[in-house]
C-alpha positions as CSV (number, residue, x, y, z in Angstrom):
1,X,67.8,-3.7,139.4
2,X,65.7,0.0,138.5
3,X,69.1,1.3,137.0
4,X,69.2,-1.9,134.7
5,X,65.7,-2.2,133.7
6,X,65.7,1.5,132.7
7,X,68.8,1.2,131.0
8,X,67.1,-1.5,128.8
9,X,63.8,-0.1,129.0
10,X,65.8,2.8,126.5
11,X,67.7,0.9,124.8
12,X,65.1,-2.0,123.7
13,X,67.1,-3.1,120.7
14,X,70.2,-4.1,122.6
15,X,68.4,-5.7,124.9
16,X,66.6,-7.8,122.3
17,X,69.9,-8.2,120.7
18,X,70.9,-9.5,123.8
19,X,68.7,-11.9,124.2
20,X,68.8,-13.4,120.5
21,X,72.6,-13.8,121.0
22,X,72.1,-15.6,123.7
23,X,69.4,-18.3,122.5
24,X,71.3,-18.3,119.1
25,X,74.7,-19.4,121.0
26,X,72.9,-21.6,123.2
27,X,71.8,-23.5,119.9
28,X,74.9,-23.8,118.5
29,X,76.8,-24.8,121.6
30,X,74.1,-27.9,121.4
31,X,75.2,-28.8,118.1
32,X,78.2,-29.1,118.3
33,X,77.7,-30.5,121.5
34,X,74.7,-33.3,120.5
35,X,75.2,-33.2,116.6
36,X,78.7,-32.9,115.6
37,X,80.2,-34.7,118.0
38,X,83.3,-35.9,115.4
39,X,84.2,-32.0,115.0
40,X,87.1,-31.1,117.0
41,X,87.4,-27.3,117.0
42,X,90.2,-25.1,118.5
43,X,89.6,-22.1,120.6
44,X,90.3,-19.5,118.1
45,X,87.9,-21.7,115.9
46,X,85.2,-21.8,118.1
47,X,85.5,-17.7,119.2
48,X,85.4,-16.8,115.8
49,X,82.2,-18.9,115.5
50,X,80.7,-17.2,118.3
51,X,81.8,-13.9,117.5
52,X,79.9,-14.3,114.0
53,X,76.4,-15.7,115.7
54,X,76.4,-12.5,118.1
55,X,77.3,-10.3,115.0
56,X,74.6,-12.0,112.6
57,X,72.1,-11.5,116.0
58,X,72.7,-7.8,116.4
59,X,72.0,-8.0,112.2
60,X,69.1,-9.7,112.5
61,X,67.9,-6.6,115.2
62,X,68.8,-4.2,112.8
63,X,66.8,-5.1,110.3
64,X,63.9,-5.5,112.1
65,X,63.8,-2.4,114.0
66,X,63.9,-1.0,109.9
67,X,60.2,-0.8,110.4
């Protein structure tokens, strides 16, 4: 648990990005889930979506840590 929490105490922007991936995937695996129920996605579909969210959250890191 020490070797992690120092790895992230380091390296606090992946660990943020992290984080914001995983809230941001959780929110669109509930929409689709709850709100477009009628959309019927294949697997290669739905990776690509996921692979975009984690990109636009490691984005979304990056320009914040611009400060």
């Amino acid at each position: 648990m020490s070797i992690l929490r120092s790895l992230l105490s380091k390296h606090q922007a992946i660990a943020v990005w992290i984080g914001l991936a995983a809230g941001m995937v959780l929110v669109l695996a509930l929409y689709l889930a709850f709100g477009a129920t009628d959309v019927h996605l294949k697997a290669g579909q739905m990776a690509t979506i996921v692979i975009a969210t984690v990109a636009v959250a490691g984005i979304c890191v990056w320009i914040i840590s611009w400060e």
